[in-house]
Each structure stands twice: as C-alpha cells, then as structure tokens.
Backbone as JSON Lines, residues from 0, in Angstrom:
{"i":0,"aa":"X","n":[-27.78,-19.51,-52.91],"ca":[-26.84,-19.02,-53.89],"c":[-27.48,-17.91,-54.69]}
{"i":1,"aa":"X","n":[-26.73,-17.04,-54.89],"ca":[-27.26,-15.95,-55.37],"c":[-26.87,-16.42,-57.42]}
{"i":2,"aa":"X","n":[-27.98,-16.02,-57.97],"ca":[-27.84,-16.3,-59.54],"c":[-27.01,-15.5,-60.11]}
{"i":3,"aa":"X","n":[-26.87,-14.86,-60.45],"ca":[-25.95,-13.68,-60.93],"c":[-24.91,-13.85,-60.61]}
{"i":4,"aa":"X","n":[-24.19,-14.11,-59.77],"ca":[-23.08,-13.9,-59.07],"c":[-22.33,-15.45,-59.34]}
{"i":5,"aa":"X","n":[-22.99,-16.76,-58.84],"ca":[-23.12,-18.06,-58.55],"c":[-21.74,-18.35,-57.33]}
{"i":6,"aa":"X","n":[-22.01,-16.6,-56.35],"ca":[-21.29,-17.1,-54.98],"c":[-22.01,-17.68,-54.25]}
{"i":7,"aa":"X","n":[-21.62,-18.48,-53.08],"ca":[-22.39,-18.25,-52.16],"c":[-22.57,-16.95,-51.13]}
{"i":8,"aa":"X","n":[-24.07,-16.65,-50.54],"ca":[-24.85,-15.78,-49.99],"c":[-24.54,-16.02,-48.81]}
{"i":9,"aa":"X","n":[-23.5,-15.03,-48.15],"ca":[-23.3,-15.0,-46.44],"c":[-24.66,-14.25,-46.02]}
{"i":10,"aa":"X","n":[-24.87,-14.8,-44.79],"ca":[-25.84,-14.76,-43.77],"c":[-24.95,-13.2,-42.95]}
{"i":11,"aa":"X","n":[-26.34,-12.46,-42.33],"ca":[-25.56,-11.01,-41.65],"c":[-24.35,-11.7,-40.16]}
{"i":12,"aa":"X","n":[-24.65,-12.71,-39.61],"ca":[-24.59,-13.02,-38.0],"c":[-22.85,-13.45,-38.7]}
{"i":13,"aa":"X","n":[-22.56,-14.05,-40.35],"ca":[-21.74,-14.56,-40.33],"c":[-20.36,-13.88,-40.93]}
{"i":14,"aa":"X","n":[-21.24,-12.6,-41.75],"ca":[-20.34,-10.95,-42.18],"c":[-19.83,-10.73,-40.99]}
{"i":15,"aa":"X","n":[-21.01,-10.46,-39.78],"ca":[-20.49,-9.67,-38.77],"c":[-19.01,-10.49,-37.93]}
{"i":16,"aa":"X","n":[-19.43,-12.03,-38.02],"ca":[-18.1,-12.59,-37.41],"c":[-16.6,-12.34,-37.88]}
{"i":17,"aa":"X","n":[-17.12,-12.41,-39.25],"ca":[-15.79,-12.4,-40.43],"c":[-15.12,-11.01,-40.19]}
{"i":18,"aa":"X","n":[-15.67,-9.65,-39.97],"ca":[-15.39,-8.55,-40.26],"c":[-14.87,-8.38,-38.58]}
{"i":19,"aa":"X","n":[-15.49,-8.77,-37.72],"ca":[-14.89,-9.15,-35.87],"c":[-13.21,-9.37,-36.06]}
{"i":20,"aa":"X","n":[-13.27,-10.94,-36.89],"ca":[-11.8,-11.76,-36.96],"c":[-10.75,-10.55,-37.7]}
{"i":21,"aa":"X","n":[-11.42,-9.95,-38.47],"ca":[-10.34,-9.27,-39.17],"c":[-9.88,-7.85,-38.39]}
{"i":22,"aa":"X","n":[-10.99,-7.37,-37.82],"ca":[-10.39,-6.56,-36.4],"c":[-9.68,-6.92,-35.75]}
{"i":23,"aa":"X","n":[-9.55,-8.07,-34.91],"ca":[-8.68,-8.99,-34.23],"c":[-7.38,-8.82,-34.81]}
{"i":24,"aa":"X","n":[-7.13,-8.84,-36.5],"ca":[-6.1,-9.85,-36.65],"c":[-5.27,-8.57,-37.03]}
{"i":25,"aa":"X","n":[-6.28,-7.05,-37.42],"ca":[-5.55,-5.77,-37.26],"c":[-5.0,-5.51,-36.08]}
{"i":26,"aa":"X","n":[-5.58,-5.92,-34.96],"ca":[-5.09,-5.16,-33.56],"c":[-4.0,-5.94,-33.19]}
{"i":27,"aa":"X","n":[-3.74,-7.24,-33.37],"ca":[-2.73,-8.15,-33.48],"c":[-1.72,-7.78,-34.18]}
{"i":28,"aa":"X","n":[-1.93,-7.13,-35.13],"ca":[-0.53,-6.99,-36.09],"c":[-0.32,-5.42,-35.59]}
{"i":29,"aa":"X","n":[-0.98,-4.5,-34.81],"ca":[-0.52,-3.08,-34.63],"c":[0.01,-3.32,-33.17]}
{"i":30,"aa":"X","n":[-0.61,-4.24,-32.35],"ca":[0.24,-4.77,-31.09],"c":[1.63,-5.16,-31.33]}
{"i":31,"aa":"X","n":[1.84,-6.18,-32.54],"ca":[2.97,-6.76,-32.78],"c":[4.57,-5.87,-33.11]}
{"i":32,"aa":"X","n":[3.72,-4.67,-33.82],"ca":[4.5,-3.45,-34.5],"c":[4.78,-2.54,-33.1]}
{"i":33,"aa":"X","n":[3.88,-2.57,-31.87],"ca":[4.44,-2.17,-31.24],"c":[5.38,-2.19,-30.29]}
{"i":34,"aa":"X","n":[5.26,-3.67,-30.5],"ca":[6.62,-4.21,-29.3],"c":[7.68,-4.53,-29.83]}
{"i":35,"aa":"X","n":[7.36,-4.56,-31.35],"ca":[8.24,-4.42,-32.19],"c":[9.83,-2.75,-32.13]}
{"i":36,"aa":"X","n":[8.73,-1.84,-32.08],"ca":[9.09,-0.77,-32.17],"c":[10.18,-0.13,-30.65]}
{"i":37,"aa":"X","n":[9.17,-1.24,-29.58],"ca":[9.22,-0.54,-28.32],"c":[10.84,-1.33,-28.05]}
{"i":38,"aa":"X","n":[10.72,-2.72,-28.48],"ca":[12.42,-3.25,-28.36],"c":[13.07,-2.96,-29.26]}
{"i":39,"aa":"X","n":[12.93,-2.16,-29.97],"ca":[14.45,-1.31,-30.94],"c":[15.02,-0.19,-30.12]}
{"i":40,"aa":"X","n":[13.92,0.44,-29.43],"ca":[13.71,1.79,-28.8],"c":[14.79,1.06,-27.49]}
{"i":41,"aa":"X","n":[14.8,0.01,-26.13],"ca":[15.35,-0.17,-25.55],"c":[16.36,-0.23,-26.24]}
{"i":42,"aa":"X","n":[16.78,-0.75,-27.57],"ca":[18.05,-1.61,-27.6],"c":[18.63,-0.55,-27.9]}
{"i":43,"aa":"X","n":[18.47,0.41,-28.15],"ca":[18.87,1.95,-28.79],"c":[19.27,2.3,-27.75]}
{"i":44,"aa":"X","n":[18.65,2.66,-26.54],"ca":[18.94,3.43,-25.44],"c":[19.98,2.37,-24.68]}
{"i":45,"aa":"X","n":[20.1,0.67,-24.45],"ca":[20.98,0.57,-24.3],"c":[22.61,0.95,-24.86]}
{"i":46,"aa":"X","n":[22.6,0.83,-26.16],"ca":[23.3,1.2,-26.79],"c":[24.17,2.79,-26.65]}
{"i":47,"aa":"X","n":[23.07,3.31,-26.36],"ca":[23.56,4.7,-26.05],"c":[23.81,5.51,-24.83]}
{"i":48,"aa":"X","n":[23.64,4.66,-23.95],"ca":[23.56,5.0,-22.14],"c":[23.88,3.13,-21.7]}
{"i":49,"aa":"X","n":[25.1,3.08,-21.64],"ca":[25.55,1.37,-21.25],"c":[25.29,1.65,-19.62]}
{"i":50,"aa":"X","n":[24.4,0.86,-18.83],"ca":[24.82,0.74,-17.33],"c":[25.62,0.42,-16.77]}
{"i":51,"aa":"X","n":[25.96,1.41,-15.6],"ca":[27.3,1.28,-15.24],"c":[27.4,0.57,-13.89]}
{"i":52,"aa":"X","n":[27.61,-0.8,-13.87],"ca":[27.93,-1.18,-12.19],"c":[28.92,-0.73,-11.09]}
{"i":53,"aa":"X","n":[28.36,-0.58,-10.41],"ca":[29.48,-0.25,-9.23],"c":[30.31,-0.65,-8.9]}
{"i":54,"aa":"X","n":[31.73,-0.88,-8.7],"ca":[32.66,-1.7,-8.19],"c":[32.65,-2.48,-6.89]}
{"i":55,"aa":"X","n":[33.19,-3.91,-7.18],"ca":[32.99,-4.32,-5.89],"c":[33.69,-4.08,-4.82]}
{"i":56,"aa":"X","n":[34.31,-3.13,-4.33],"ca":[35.21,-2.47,-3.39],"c":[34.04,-1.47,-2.7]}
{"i":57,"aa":"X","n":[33.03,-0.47,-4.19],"ca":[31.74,0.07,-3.27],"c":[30.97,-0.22,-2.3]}
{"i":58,"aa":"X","n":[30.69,-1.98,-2.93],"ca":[29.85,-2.54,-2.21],"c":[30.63,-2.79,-0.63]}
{"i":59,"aa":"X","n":[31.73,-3.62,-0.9],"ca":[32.21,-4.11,0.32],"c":[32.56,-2.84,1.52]}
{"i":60,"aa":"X","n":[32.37,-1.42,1.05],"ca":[32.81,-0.07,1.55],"c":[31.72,0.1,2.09]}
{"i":61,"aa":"X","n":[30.14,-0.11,1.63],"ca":[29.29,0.21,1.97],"c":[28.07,-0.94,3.25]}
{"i":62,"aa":"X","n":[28.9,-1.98,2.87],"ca":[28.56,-3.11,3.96],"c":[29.55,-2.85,5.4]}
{"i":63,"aa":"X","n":[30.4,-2.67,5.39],"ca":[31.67,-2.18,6.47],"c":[30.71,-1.32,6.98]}
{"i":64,"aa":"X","n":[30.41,0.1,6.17],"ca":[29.73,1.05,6.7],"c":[28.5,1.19,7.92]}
{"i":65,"aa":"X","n":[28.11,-0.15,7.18],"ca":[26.63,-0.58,7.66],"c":[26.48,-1.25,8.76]}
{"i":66,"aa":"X","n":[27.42,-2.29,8.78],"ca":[28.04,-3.39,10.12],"c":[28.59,-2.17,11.43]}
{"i":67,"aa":"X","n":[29.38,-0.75,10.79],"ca":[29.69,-0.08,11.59],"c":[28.76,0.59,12.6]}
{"i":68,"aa":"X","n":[27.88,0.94,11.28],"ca":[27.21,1.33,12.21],"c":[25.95,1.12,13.13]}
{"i":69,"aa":"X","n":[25.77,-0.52,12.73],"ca":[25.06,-1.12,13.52],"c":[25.53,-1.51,14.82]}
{"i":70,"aa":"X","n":[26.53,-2.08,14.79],"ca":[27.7,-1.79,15.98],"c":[27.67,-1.22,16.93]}
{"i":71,"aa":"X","n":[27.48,0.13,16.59],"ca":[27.7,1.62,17.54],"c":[26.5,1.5,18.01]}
{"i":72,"aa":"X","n":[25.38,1.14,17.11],"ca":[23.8,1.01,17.61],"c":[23.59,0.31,18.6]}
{"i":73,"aa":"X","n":[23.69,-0.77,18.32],"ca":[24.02,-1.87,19.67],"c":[24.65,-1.6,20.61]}
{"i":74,"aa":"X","n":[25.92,-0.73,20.84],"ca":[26.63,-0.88,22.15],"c":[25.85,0.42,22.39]}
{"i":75,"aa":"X","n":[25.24,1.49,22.16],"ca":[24.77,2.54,22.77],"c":[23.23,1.73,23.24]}
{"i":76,"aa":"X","n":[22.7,0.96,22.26],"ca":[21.59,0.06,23.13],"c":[21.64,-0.1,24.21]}
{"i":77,"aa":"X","n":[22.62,-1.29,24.43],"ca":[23.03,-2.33,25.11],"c":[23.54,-0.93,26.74]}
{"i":78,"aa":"X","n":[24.02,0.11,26.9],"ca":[24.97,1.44,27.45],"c":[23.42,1.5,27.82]}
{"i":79,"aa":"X","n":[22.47,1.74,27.14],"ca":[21.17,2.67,27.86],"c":[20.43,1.43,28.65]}
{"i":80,"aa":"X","n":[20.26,0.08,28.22],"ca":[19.7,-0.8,28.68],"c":[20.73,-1.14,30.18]}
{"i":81,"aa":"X","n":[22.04,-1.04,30.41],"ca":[22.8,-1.12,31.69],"c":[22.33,0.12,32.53]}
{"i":82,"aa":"X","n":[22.4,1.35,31.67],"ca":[22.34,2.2,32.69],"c":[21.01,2.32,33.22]}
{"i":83,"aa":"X","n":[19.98,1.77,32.62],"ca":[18.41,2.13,32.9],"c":[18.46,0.67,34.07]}
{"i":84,"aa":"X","n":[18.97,-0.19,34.22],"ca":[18.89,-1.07,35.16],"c":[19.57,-0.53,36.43]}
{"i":85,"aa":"X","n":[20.65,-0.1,36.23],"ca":[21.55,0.21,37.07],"c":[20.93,1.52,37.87]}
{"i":86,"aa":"X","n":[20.09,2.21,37.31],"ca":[19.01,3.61,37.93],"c":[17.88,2.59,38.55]}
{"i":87,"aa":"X","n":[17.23,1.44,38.14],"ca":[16.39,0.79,38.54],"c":[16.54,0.12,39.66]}
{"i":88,"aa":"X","n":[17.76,-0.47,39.96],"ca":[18.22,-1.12,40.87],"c":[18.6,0.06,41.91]}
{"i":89,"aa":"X","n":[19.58,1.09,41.67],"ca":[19.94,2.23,42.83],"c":[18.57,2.44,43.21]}
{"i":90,"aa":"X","n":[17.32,2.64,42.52],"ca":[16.19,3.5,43.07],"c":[15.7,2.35,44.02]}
{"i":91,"aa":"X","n":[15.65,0.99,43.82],"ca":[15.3,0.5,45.09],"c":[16.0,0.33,45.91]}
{"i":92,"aa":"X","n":[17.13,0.19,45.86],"ca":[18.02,0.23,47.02],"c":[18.14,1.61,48.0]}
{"i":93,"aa":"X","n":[17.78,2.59,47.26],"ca":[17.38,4.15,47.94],"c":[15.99,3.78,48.66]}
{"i":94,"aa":"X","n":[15.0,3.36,47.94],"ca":[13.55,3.4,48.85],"c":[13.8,2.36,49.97]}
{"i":95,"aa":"X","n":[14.68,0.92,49.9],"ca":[14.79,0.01,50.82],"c":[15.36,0.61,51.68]}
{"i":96,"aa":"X","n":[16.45,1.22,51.78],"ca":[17.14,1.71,52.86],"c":[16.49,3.04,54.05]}
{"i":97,"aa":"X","n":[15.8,3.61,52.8],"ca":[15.4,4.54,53.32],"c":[16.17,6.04,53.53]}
{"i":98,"aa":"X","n":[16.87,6.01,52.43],"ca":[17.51,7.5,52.56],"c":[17.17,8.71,51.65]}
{"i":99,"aa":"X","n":[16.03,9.49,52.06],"ca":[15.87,10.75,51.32],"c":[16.83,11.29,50.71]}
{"i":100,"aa":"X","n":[18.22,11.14,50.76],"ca":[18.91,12.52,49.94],"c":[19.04,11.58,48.3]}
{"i":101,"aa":"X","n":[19.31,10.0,48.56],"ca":[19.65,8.94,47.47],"c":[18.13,9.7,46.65]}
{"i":102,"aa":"X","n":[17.1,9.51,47.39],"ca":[15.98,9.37,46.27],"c":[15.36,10.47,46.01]}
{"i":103,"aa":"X","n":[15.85,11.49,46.17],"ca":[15.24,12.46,46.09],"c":[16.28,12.96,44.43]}
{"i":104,"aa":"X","n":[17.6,12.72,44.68],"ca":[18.74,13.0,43.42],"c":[18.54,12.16,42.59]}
{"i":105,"aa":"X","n":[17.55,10.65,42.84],"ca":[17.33,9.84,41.64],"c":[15.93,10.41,41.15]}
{"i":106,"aa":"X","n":[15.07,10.81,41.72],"ca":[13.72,11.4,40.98],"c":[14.51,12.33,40.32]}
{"i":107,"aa":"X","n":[15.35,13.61,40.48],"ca":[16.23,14.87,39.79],"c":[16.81,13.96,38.67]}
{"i":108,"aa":"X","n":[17.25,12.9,38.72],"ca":[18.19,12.44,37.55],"c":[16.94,11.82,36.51]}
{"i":109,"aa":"X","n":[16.03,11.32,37.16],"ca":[14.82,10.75,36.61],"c":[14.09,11.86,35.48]}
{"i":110,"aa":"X","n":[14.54,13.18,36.08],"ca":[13.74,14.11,35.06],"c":[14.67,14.86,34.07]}
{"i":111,"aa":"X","n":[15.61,14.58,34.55],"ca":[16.93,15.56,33.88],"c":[17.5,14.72,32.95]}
{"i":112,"aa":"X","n":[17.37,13.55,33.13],"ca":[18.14,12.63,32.1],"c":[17.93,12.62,30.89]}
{"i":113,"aa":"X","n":[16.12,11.94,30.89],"ca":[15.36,11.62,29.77],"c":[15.38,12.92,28.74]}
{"i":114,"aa":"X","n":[15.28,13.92,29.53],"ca":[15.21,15.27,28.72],"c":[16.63,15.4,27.37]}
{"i":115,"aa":"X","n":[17.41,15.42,28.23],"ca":[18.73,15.43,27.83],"c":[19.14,14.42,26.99]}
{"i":116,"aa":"X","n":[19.07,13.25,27.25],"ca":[18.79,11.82,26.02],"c":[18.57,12.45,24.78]}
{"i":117,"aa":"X","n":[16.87,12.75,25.07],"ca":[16.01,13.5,23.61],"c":[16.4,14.09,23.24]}
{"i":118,"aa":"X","n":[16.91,15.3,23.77],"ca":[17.53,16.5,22.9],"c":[19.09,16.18,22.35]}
{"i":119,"aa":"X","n":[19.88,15.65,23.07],"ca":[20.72,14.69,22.25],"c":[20.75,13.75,20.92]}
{"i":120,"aa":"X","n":[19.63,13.26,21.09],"ca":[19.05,12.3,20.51],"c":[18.53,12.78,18.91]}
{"i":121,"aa":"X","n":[18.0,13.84,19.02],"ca":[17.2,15.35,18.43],"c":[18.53,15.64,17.72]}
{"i":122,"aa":"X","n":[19.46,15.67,18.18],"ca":[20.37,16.59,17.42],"c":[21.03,15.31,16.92]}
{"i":123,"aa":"X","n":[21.06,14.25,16.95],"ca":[22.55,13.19,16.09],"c":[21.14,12.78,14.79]}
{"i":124,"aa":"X","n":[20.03,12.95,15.32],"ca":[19.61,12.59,14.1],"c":[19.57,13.17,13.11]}
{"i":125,"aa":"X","n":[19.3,14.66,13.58],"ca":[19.52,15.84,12.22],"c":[20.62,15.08,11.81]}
{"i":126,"aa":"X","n":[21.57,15.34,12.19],"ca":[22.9,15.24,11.9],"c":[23.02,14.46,10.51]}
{"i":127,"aa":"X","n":[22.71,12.8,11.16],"ca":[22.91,11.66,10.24],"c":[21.76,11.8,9.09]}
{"i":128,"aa":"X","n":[21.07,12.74,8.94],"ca":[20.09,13.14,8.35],"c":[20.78,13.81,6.5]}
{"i":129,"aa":"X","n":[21.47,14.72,7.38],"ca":[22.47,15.76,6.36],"c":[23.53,15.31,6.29]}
C-alpha cells in the first residue's frame, strides 16, 4: 500500500492486463457500432431498391424452354447414335459381301460426313450463342 495515497499499489504484469481488457472492450463496442451501422445501411437500401421477383409464368416459360430444348438434344442424339450404327452395320455388310463400289462410297461418306457435322455443328452453336 502506498502511504500517501492509502490505495492499493498495482503490480506492472497487472496495469498491463487491465489496460489489454479495456482495449478489448473498445474494439467490442467499435465492432458493435459497426454492424450496427452496416444494418441500417441494408435496411435503407432495402427500403429504397425493393427486390423484384419474377413471375411465376417466367419461371414455368423458362422450364418449357429448357425441357424443349433438351428434347431436340436427345432426339438429334439418339438421330446420330442410329445413323452412326446404321454406317457401322452397312460398312460390314459392304466388306462381308465384298463389293468395292458399297465400300469405297462408305470410306467417301466416312470423310465427308464428319466434316460437315462440325461445320454444322460450328455454326448452330454460334448461333445459340447470340
């Protein structure tokens, strides 16, 4: 105890804690002010820009859309997967038989096709692109 005074005499290890807590309890209260601040700021901007939902006729316009055109995806699948069998199957039935003119117009279709696919292919995508 200090005479003069008749406080008691803090120790340095126990200033330094005390003066720690009260940092703490500043950064706590300028945190608090800020989320304070930061939900007036949303409630403001809700207030002043209301979100606008889409109608449910959009949605159901835009699922149609989607079913559509998965649809078209599938049967042009399903169109390349027949016809790539149906070239698979003619080409052996050309080598079994043995007739040069069959397999010679399926190697020509063999190179002319694929080309033509791609560049087809090349152009619907721009397309659906823009």
């Amino acid at each position: 105890m200090d005479e003069n005074h008749k406080t008691p005499r803090r120790s340095e290890p126990e200033r330094g804690r005390n003066e720690e807590q009260l940092g703490k309890l500043h950064m706590e209260q300028d945190d608090e002010q800020t989320i304070h601040s930061l939900q007036e700021g949303l409630r403001t901007m809700d207030r002043l820009f209301s979100p606008s939902t889409p109608s449910s006729a959009w949605f159901e316009q835009r699922i149609a859309e989607t079913h559509k055109k998965q649809r078209l995806r599938l049967l042009r699948d399903l169109l390349t997967l027949w016809l790539g069998a149906l070239t698979i199957l003619y080409l052996l039935y050309a080598i079994a038989t043995s007739q040069p003119l069959a397999f010679l117009s399926l190697q020509a279709a063999a190179v002319i096709v694929p080309i033509a696919w791609l560049l087809l292919r090349k152009q619907v995508d721009l397309h659906e692109e823009s």
